[in-house]
Each structure stands twice: as C-alpha cells, then as structure tokens.
N, C-alpha and C positions, 0 to 999 in steps of 0.2 A: 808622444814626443814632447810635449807640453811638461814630463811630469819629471822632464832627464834629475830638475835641481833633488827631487827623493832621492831616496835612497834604496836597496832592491828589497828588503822587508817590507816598506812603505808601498812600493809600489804593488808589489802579490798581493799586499792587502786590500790596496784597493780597487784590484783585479776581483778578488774574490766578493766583495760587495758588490759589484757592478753587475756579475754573474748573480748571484743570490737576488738583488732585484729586482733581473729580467725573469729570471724561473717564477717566485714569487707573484710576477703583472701573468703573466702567461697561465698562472692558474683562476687565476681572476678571482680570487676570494673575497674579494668587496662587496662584488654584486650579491652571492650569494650569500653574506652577511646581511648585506641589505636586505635582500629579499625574505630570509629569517627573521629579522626585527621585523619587518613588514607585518609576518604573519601572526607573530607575537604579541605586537602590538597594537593588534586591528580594533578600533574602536568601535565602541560598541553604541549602540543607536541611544539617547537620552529618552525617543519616546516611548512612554508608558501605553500599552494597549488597556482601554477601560474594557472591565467585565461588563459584559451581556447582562442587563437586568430580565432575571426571571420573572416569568409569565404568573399573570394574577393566580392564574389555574394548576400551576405547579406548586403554589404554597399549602401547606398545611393549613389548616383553620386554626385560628387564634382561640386559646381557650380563655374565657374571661369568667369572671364571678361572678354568678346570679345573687349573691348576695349583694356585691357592690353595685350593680345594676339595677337593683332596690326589683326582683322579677321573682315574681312566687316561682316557687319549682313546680315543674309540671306531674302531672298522677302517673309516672312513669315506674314500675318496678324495677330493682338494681338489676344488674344481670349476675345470676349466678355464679358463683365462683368455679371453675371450670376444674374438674380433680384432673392430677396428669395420666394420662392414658400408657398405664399401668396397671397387667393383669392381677390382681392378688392372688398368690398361690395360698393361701388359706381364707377362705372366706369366716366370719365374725361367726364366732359359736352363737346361739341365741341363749336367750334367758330361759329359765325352770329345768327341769330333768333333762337327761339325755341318752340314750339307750345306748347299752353297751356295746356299740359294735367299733370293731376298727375301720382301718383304714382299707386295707384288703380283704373285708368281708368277703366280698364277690369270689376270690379266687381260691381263701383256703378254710373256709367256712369250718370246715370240719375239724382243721388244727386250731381253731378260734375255739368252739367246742370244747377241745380237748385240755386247750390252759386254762379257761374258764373253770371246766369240769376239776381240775386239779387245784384250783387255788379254793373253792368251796368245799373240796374233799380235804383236805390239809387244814381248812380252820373249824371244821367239824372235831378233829381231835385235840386232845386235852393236853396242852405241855405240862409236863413233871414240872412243875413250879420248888420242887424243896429247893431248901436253901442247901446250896452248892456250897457256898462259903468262897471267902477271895482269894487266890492259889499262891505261896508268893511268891517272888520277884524267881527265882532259881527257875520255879518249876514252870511260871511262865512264859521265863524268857524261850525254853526250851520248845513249849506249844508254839512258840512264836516262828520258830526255827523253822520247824516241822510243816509250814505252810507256802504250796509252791505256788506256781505258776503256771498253766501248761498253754499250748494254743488254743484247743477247743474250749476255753474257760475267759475267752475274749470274743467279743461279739459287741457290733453297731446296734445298739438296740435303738436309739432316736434318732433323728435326722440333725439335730443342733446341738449345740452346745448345754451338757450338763450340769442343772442349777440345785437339784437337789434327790433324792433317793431314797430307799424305804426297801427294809428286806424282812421277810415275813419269817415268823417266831417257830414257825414249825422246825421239828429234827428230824424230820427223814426226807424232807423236799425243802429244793433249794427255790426259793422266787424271789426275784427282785423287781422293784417299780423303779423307775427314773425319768424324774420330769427334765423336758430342756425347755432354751428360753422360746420359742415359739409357742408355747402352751399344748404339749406334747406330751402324751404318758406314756413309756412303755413297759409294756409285763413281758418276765424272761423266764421261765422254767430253765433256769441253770442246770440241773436235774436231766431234765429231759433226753438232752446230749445230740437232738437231731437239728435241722435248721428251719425247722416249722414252729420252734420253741418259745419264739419272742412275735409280738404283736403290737401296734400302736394305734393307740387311743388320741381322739383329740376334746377333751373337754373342757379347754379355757382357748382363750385367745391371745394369752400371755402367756409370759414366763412363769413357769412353775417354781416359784421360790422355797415352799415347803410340802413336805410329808411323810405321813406317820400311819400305819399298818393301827385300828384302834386296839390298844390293850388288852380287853373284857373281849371282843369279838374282832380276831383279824381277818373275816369277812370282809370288814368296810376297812376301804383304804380312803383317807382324809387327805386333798391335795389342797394347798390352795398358791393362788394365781394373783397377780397387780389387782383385780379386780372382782375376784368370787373365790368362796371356799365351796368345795363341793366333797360328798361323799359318796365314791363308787362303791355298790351295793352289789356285790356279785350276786349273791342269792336271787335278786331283783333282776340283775343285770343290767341295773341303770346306774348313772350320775346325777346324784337327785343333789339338789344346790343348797345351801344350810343359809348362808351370809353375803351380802351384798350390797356397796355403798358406791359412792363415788367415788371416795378414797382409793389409796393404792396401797395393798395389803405386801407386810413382808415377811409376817414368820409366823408362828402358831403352835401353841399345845395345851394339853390336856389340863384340865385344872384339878380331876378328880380320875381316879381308876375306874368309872366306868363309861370314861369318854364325852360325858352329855354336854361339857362345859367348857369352853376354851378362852384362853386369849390369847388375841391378836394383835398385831402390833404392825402399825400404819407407817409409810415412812414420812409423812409428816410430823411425826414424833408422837402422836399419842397411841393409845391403847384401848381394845374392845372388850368387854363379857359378852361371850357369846353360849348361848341356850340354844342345844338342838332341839329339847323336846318343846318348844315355844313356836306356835305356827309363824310365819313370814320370815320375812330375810334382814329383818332386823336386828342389830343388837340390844345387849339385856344396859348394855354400859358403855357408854364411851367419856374415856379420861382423858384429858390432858397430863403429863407426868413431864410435865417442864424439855421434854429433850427437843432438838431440832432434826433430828434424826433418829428413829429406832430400825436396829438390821435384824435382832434375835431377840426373843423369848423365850425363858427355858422354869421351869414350875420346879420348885425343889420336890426330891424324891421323895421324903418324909413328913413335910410338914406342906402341905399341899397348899398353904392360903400364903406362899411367899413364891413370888416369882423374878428374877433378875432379868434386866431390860439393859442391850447395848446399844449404843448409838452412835453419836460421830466419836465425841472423846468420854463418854459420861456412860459407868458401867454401876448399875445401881439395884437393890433389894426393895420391891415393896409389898406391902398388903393387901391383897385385893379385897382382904373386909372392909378398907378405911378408904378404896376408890371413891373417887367425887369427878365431878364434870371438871371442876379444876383447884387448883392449892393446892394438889399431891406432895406430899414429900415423903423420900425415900429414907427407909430403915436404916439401910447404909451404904456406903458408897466405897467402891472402890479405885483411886486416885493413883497417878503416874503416866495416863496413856497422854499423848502427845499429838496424838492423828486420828484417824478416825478409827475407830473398832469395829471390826469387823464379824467377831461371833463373841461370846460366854457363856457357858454351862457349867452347872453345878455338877462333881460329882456324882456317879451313878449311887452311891451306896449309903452315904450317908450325909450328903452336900454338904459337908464342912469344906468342900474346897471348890473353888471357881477356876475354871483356866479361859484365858482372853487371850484372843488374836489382834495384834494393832500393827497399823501400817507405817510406824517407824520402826518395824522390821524386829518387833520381840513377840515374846510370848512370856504371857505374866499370869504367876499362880496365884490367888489369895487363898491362905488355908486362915480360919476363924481370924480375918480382919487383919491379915499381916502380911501384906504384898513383897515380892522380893521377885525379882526378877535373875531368870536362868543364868549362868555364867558365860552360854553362847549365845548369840544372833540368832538370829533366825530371817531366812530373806523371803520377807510377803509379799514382796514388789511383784506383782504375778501381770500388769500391765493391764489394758482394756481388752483385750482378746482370752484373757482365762479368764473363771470362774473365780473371785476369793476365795481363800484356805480358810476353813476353819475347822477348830481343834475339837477333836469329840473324842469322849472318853468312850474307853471300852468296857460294855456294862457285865462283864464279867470279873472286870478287873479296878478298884478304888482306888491305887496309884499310880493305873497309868493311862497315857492317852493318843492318841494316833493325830497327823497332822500332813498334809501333805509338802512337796517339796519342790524348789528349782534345780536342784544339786543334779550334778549330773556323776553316776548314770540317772537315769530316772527313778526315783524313788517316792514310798509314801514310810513314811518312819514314824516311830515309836520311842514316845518319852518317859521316865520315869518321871513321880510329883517333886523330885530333887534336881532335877535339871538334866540328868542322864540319858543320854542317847542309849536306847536297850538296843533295837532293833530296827533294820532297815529294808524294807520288801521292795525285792528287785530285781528283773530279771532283762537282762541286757537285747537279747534274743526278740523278748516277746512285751515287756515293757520300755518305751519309748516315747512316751506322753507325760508329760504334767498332768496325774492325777488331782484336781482339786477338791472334789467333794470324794467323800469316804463313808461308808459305815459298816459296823460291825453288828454281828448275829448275837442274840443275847447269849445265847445256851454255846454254842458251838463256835469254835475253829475257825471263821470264816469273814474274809474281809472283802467290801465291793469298793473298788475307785470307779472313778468316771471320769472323763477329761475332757473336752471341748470340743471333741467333732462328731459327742453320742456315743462312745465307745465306753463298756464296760469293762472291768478287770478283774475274775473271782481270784484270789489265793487261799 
C-alpha cells in the first residue's frame, strides 16, 4: 500500500525481487560458501617438524686417507677381483697340440671316422694340375648359370657366426672347413649327402679369422685365430700349433708353394715371417709396415716375395726380402679408399690386378697401377651382426670375381674386371641369408657361402 505513487510495472518488479530474495535466504548459500572458503583456506601450521638425528650406529664409516693421516698401510693383501658368476660355455683351449676329436666324439665316433677317413683319402690323390686355361666371359657365364641350389646342399655346420672357410682341391669329394667367431672348425663332407657328414672341432678360443687347405699337401688344414695359428694334421689326427704371440692375428698366407712360410698380419698393423720348419712358436720376422690397421694378406701368385697388406684406408705392395723391424715402405700403393678396407687380393692368374672392398660402399680394381672405380655402388654397409664382404676371385677364372650382397632377394654375385654384373646366385626358396664369406673350388663348378648363424650354402 506504501508503493500506490508506482506505477503497475514498477510495482511487479518489485514484487518479483522481493520473491527472488526470499527463495535466494531460504537456500542459505552463504553459509555454505562459507563453509567452502573455510575448507579452502585452512591454514596451514608454520611449524616445521625437526628430523630425527640418526644413530651413531646407523652411519656408514667415514672413509679417510691413510696417506693424509701420515699411517703406513697395513700387510693386508687386496681382495681379489671377484669374476661375475657366469658359466662359460667354452672353456679356454690350452696351449700345444690338440687331438683331433670333436665335439660329439662320445656319440658318433664312427661318423667322425668316417670324414676323417675321407679327407686323408681325397688328399692321398694327385689333382690333374694341367693348365686348364681361362674359359672366357661366354662360356663362363654359362658355367655360371648351370649351378643351383638344392636343399640338402645347406646345412648348420658351426654354432656361430661364419668368419672365414676353406674348401678342399679334390674332384670327386666335396669337403668344406668353416671357421666361426667362437673359434669353431667345422668339416662337411658335402658329398656325403647323410647328416652324419659334418662334425665340429674346437681348436682356438677365438675367432677363426682365416684358412687355407695347404697347397703341396691338403692333408693339413692351416686355421688361424686372434691368438694362434695352428695346423690340423689329419694324418696325425691332431692340431699341432705353429705360431703364437700376444698379438691379435688377422689373416695369413703362403709365402711359397710348399707351405713352410707365411705371413701374418696382426691387427695392430704390422706383419710376421713365420717358419714351420723352425722349432717353437716364434716368428722368423716381425715388421712394422707403418699401417694402424692390417685386415688381409694376400702373396702374389707369381712372384711369391710381393705381398699386398690392407688396412684401415692404406692398401699397399711390399717385399718381404727388404722386411726390417721398422722403416718399411711399400712398392706401391694404391690410393682412393676413404674408409676403412676391408679385404684385397691379387688376381689368381697373373696378379696384374687387385680388387678391394671399402666401407664407403665401392669396390675398386687396380689393374698395373690404374685404379678406377666400378660405374655401380656397391652397398658393404653389412652392420656389426654380419661378417664383412670381401671380394675373392675365382681361381679359375682372371676376370672375374665373386662378392657377396644386401640386395634382396638374397644373393652372392659375380663381377666382371670391367664393372659388369655377369651373374647373380640365388634362390628365393632356399637362400635367405646375407652370405658374407664365399669361396670357390679351384678346378670345378662349385661355390660355398656362409652367413651368420653357421649355415652353409653349396651351388
């Protein structure tokens, strides 16, 4: 009644606020604001709880200097270093000979026997050595053609990864050796065709880096290991040890056709004369030849007192009549790599040409002192889980050379000395591995890969 002077808009208005108000107090949202800030902003206590000082008896002991303490040390022996307790599944070969048995003697005695009995039977006879002559490129490529691949011509022959291989000169029996990096030998009667055929040896304690069936008598197989060259003596039936230093050895060959003489080549970069027929396990020679790394040694086929040394980048010719302890220098060199190198060998036939593997991914021929490099790539990049590629000629043939491959499918291929891709061995089926190491049969038909998990591959 108070409100008659408004007017009736003014008034509903302020009807409607009076209502809104009362609803508004009736919900009582203050308090419960209140009581939200309250919990919000509960303060929190200023004082700091002091930690508990730990007990004299709970501290570690102070280690102090006996030297600064001016206190002689006591007559107390160190405490040995403790190895971690871990079984070794090969225990260390020892030093001197070592009788030829394998690994499964105990269980197939008589098939050990039987490839032993066959590899002294096969180097009892005499290869037809005439000169064959070099077939050419047509009639080779075609030989090349002609060689398959089957299943039974693939077999685990080592337990590790394949470092290097060796196949024996006879032509009616097929045997291959293949060393892996555990210092593992195994022999295969490829021939054979049962699976009593292959057998492994353990006569290093290393990686088997190289080996070579010896020329004059392939009786004796020469392996050698980071730490000892040894020749297994079938006849013998032992692995009698030739050479042994502290060094770490990484390739080796012949210096003469009747085997007695090698050199070695350390990967600290120098090189050894080694003398079988000289009693102890000493060298006749050790050079310095300036490299900071050497990976191969390879002896020219004709003029036996020149041998080519590769190393990191430095692929060089020297004399081993003019070896000295040190100031070597080399005949000649051949220049271009950029990374490290990883194999070189001379021609089989008349070492007028070098093929080199390097790890900026070519492959480079020198024929008499005139390097030139292939029109394709080549990809070495093979990582720390394979074996390096390296390029080995086929001693049947003085243009061409075999190399293995990443290319997929899987392949080991064949180049011509002009840069031609001839031929590429491959079989989808039953090859499926990065073969890295290779070699071929002098006289015959016949190519071995090996790839990284011990597996062989005849074509």
């Amino acid at each position: 009644d108070g409100y008659s002077h408004l007017s009736a808009y003014e008034r509903k208005r302020l009807k409607n606020i009076t209502e809104n108000a009362k609803f508004f107090a009736a919900l009582k949202l203050h308090e419960s604001a209140a009581r939200l800030k309250q919990l919000t902003t509960k303060k929190q206590s200023h004082v700091t709880k002091r930690a508990k000082p730990k007990k004299v008896e709970d501290e570690p002991a102070r280690r102090r200097s006996m030297r600064l303490l001016r206190v002689e040390p006591l007559d107390i022996p160190l405490l040995e270093t403790i190895a971690p307790a871990v079984a070794e599944e090969y225990p260390q070969v020892p030093v001197g000979p070592l009788p030829m048995v394998p690994e499964d003697q105990a269980e197939n005695s008589k098939w050990t026997e039987a490839l032993l009995g066959t590899w002294m039977r096969i180097s009892e006879l005499k290869v037809d050595d005439a000169d064959r002559g070099t077939p050419d490129i047509k009639r080779y490529q075609e030989s090349l053609s002609s060689m398959v691949l089957s299943e039974e011509n693939i077999r685990k022959v080592v337990k590790a990864r394949v470092c290097s291989m060796a196949i024996h000169p006879s032509e009616s029996t097929i045997l291959v050796a293949a060393g892996d990096k555990w210092g593992h030998i195994g022999l295969w009667n490829v021939s054979c065709g049962t699976e009593e055929g292959d057998h492994i040896f353990i006569p290093h304690s290393f990686q088997v880096n190289c080996m070579h069936f010896s020329p004059c008598n392939p009786a004796h197989l020469l392996s050698l290991s980071n730490d000892t060259l040894r020749c297994g003596d079938v006849t013998k039936a032992v692995f009698d040890e030739i050479y042994r230093t502290e060094e770490e050895f990484s390739c080796f060959d012949f210096l003469e056709e009747n085997a007695c003489t090698a050199i070695v080549s350390h990967w600290d970069g120098g090189v050894a004369v080694v003398d079988r027929r000289t009693p102890g396990l000493s060298s006749e020679l050790s050079a310095d030849i300036g490299f900071r790394r050497t990976r191969t040694v390879h002896v020219h086929p004709v003029n036996k007192q020149y041998f080519l040394a590769a190393g990191s980048v430095d692929v060089c010719v020297f004399d081993v009549r003019y070896l000295k302890a040190k100031g070597n220098k080399p005949l000649s060199s051949l220049t271009g790599h950029t990374k490290s190198v990883a194999s070189a060998y001379f021609s089989p036939g008349t070492g007028n040409r070098v093929v080199t593997v390097c790890a900026d991914d070519k492959l480079r021929l020198d024929s008499r002192g005139s390097t030139f490099l292939f029109p394709c790539r080549h990809n070495n990049n093979t990582g720390r889980w394979l074996t390096r590629f390296r390029a080995i000629w086929d001693p049947k043939q003085e243009h061409c050379f075999l190399v293995g491959s990443m290319a997929q499918p899987r392949q080991i291929q064949v180049y011509q000395d002009t840069g031609t891709l001839l031929h590429s061995f491959c079989n989808v089926e039953c090859l499926s591995s990065v073969c890295s190491i290779n070699v071929v049969h002098p006289s015959q038909n016949i190519l071995v890969g090996g790839n990284s998990s011990g597996r062989l591959h005849v074509f």
